[in-house]
C-alpha positions in Angstrom: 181.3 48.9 172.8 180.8 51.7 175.3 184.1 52.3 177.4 184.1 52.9 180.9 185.8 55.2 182.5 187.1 55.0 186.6 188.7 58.0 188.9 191.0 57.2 191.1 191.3 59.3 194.2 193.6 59.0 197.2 192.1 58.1 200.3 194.1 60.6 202.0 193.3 63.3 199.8 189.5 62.5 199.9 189.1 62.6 203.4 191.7 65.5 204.3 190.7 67.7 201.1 187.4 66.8 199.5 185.4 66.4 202.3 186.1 69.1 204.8 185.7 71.6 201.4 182.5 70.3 200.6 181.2 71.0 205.0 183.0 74.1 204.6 180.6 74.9 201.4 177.5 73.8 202.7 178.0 75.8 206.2 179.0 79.2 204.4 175.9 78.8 201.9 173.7 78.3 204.8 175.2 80.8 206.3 174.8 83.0 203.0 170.7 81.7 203.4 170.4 82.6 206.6 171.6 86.3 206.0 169.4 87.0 202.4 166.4 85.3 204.3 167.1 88.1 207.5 168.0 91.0 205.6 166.1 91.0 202.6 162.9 88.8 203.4 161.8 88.5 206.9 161.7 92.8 206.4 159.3 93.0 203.4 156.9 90.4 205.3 157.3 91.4 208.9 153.8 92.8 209.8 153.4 96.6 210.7 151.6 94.9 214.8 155.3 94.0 215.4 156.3 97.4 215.7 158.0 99.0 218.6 156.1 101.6 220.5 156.3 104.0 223.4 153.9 103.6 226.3 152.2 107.2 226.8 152.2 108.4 230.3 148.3 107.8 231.2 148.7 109.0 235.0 145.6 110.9 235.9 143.7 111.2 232.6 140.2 110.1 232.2 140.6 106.6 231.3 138.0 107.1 227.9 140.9 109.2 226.6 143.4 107.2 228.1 142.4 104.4 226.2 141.7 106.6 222.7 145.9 107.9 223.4 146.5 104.1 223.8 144.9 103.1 220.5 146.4 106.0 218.3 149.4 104.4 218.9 148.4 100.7 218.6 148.1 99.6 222.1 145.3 98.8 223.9 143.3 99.2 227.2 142.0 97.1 230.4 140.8 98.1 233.5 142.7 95.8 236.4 140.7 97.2 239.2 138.8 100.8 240.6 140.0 102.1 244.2 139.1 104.8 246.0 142.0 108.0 245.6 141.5 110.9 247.5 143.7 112.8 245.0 142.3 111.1 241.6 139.1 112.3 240.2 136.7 109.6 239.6 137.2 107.7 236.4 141.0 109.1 235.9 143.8 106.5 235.3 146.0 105.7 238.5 148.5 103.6 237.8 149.6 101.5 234.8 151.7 98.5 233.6 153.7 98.7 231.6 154.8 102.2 232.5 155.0 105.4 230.6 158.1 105.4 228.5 158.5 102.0 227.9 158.8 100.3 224.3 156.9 97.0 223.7 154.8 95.8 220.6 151.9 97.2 218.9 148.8 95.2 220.0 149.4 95.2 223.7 147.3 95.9 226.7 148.2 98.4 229.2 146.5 97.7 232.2 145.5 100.5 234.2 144.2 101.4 237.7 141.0 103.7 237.6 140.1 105.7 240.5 137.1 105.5 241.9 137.2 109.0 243.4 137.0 109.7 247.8 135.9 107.4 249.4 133.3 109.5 251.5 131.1 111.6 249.6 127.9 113.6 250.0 124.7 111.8 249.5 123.0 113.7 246.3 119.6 115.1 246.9 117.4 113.3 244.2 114.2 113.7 245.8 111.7 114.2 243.2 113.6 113.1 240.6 111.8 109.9 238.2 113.6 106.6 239.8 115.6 106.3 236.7 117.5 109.3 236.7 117.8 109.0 240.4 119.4 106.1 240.0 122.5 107.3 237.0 122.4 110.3 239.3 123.5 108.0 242.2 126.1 106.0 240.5 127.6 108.8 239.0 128.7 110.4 241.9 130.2 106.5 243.1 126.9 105.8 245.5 125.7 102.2 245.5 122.1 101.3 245.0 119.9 99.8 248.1 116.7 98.6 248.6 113.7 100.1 246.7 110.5 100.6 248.4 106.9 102.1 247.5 104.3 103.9 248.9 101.1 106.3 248.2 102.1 110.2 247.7 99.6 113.2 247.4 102.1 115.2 245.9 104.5 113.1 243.4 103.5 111.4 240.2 103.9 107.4 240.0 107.5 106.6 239.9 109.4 109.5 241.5 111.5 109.5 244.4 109.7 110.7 247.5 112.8 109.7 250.1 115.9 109.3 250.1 118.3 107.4 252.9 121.1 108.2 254.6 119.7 111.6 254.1 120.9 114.3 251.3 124.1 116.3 252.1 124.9 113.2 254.1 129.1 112.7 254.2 129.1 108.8 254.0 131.1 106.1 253.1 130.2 105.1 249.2 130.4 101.5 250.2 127.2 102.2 252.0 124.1 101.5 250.0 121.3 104.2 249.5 117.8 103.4 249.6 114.9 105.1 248.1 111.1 105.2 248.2 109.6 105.5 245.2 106.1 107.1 245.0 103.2 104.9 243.5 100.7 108.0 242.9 97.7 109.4 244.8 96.6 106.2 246.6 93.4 105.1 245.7 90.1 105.2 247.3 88.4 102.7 245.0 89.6 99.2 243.9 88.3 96.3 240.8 86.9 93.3 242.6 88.7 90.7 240.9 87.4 87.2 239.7 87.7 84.7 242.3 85.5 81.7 240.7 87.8 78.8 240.3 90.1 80.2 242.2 91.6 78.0 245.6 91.0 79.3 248.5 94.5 80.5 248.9 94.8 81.7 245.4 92.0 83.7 246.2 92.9 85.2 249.2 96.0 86.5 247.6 94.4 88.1 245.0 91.8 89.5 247.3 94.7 91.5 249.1 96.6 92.2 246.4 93.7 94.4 245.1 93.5 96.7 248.7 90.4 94.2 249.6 89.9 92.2 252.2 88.9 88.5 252.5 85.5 88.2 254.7 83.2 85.2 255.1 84.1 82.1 254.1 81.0 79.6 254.0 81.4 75.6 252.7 79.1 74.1 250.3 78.5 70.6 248.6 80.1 70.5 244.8 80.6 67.8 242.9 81.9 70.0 239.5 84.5 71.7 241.2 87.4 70.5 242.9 87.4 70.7 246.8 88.6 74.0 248.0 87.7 75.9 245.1 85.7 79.5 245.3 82.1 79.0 243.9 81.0 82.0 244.1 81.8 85.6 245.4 79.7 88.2 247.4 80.6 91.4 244.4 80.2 90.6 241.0 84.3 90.2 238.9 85.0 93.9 238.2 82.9 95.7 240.4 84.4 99.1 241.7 85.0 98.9 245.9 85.9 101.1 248.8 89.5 99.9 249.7 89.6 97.5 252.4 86.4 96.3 251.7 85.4 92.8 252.7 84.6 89.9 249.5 82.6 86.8 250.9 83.3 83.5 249.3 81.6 80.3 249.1 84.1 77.3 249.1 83.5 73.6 247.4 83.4 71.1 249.8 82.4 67.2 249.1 80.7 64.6 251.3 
């Protein structure tokens, strides 16, 4: 027969020794955890973004660079907002948050203020200049873009800019838009007459002025293949070649 076998402890000496040892043991090897986990651990997996980093001073450097300064060192970039400076060139940093000097984490924006340069400037002269390069040419010096219109011009190829307003070597706010006229070539003496058949009446008008013609007679006449309204036929032949202005007759379906 197995023998059993029974320890007999005091109840004073278990609650007043035993167990106060045993929370004493657990707290100081927690405590022994908690320090091999921080010291030796956490440091050989804590990733290289966490880093602590100076912020450069970005005052009055063009913000391209600015932002180039800001990545060498693991930060980042954004624009807040653009304002006028009459001391800041265009496109150079203003003011920024967080400021130069501080020390914050790798992988952090820096937001910055850009200038926008004076606000009153000197309209440009890009007179016959093509519209595109008018146009960078504009915005580039801060000017905002206004209505475009075109005309006829005996002297500038389709597409440049015959006028410019406010005028050049204006001193204007930028907030004011420039418009431009943009030249559509040596207006012509001849136009296409275009194909009216099928066409309603309105339809055909349109297209009548859109080519430089002009709509003449209209005469009514009985059709029963063609809905009412619709052009049956047209004084000049679909493609003909026509002194501007010229007047096209049409003949309009009517039904009884």
């Amino acid at each position: 027969m197995k023998k059993s076998y029974t320890i007999n402890i005091p109840v004073g000496l278990f609650w007043k020794v035993i167990v106060p040892s045993a929370v004493i043991l657990c707290i100081a090897g927690g405590a022994v955890g908690i320090f091999i986990v921080d010291k030796l651990v956490m440091p050989g997996i804590v990733h290289n973004d966490r880093q602590i980093v100076t912020v450069p001073d970005l005052a009055n450097k063009e913000w391209e660079k600015a932002r180039q300064q800001l990545f060498d060192v693991g930060l980042r970039l954004q624009i807040g907002s653009r304002q006028y400076d009459e001391k800041i060139k265009r496109d150079n940093v203003i003011s920024q948050q967080p400021a130069a000097g501080e020390k914050v984490k790798k992988g952090r924006l820096v937001v910055a203020v850009v200038s926008k340069g004076s606000e009153v400037g000197a309209v440009p002269d890009v007179r016959k200049l093509p519209e595109r390069k008018a146009v960078l040419e504009l915005r580039k010096e801060g000017f905002i873009i206004g209505k475009k219109k075109r005309d006829f011009s005996d002297s500038l190829e389709k597409d440049m800019v015959i006028q410019v307003s406010p005028a050049p070597g204006s001193l204007v706010s930028k907030e004011m838009p420039v418009d431009l006229v943009i030249s559509d070539g040596v207006k012509p003496t001849h136009a296409d007459v275009p194909n009216l058949i099928g066409e309603s009446l309105l339809d055909a008008k349109k297209k009548i002025e859109d080519s430089g013609l002009e709509l003449g007679k209209i005469d009514y006449k009985n059709n029963t293949t063609l809905s009412p309204g619709t052009v049956v036929s047209q004084s000049v032949p679909p493609g003909s070649s026509v002194a501007l202005k010229s007047a096209i007759n049409v003949v309009v379906s009517v039904t009884n």
